[in-house]
N, C-alpha and C positions, 0 to 999 in steps of 0.2 A: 529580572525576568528569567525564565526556566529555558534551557535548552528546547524542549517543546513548544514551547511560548515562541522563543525565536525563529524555530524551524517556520511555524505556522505565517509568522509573519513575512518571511522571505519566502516561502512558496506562494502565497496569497499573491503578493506583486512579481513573482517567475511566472506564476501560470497567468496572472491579467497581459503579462506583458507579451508571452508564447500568443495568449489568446488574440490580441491584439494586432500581430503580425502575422499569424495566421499560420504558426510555425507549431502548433502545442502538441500536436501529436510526437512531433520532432523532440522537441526538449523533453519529453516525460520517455520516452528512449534514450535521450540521451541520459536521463538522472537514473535509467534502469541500469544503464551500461558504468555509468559514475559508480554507483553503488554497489555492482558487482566487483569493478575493479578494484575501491575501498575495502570489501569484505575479503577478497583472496592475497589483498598486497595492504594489510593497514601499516606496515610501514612507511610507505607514500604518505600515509595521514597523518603519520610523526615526521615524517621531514619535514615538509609543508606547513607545518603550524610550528615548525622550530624559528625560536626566533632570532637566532645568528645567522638565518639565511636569508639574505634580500628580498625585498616582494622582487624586484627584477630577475632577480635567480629562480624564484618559485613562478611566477609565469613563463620564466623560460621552460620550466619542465613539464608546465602542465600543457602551454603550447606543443612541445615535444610528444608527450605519450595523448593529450585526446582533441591536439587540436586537428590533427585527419581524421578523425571519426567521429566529433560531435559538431553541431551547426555553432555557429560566428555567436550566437544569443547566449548559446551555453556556458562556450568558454568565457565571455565577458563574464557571466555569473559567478561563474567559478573565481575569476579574477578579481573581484567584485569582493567576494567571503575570504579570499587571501588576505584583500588590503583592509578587510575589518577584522580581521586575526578570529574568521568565522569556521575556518575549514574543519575544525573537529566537529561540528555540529552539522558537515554534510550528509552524513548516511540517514541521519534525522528528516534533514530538509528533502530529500530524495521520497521519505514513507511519505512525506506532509505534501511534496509536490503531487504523488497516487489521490492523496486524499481530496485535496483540493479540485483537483482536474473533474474528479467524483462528481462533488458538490456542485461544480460550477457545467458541469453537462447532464447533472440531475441523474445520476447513473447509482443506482440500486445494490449494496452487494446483501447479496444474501449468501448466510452457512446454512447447511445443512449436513444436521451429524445423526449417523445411524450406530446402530449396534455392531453391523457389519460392510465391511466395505461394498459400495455397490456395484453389480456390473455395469461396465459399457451401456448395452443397452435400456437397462436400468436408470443411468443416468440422462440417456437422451432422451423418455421420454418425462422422467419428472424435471427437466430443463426446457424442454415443450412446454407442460403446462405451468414455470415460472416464468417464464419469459411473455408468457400468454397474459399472467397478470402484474408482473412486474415494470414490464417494458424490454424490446429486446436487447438493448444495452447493458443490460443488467449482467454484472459476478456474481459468479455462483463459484463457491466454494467450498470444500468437503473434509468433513474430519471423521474421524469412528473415536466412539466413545462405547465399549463392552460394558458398561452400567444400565444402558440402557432396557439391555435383555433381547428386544426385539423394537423393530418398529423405527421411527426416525424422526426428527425436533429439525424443524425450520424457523432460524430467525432472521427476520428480514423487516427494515422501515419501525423499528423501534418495538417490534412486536414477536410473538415466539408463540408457533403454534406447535404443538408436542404430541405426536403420532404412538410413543413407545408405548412396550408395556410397563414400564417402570412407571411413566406418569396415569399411568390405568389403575396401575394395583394402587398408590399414593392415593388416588381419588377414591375408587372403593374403599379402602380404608379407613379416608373421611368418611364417608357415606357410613362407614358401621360405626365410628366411634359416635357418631352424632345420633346413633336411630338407640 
């Protein structure tokens, strides 16, 4: 089974179990806050998976640095992917916990990439009218891509609808090579 594979499967039963108790908003903070401290201290994630260190020594430390600041569910987790010699594969299970929570509250992300960055007000009001048809839960997230030339490409729910001129001139050009 792939690191991915297993991510998917321990977030699947993290977030049924958050969902369950009533805590998920809690544990998907706590695996944002996991995952930032993994990316700025991956040294922590070589100690941790070192295996001269006792599981009792390695939940001592993890009780140490997040047992004040994430809920009782989380740190068991965490404990949990120590004593299955899983903990390299948390910053993983941290994306697959975002994803899962997604799926499981039906929550829509949509990109949207322009030529150019948008303003502010730019953006609230095309997040007005995706929210209008997406649902208001919905992410929305922004890239710029200068290929585009002008104009801006929404994909969202398996679909991509494309505003630019790039996809303008592509089409007229079918259109003449075809006539």
């Amino acid at each position: 089974m792939s690191h991915g594979e297993v991510a998917a499967v321990y977030a699947e039963a993290f977030v049924a179990t958050g969902l369950q108790q009533g805590v998920l908003d809690d544990i998907c903070s706590d695996m944002d806050l996991i995952d930032d401290c993994f990316g700025r201290r991956p040294d922590l994630v070589v100690r941790l998976a070192m295996p001269s260190l006792s599981t009792t020594r390695k939940n001592a430390v993890l009780e140490k640095v997040f047992g004040p600041v994430v809920t009782p569910l989380t740190l068991r987790f965490m404990q949990l992917l120590v004593r299955r010699g899983r903990v390299r594969v948390l910053a993983q299970i941290a994306g697959a916990v975002r994803r899962e929570r997604d799926r499981v509250e039906a929550v829509s992300t949509i990109t949207v990439t322009s030529a150019r960055p948008f303003a502010d007000d730019e953006k609230k009001e095309l997040e007005i009218k995706l929210r209008r048809q997406y649902g208001p839960a919905c992410r929305i997230g922004y890239a710029v891509d200068a290929s585009l030339v002008a104009g801006y490409r929404i994909a969202a729910a398996g679909h991509t609808a494309d505003y630019s001129v790039r996809s303008g001139l592509a089409l007229l050009r079918q259109q003449l090579m075809r006539a």
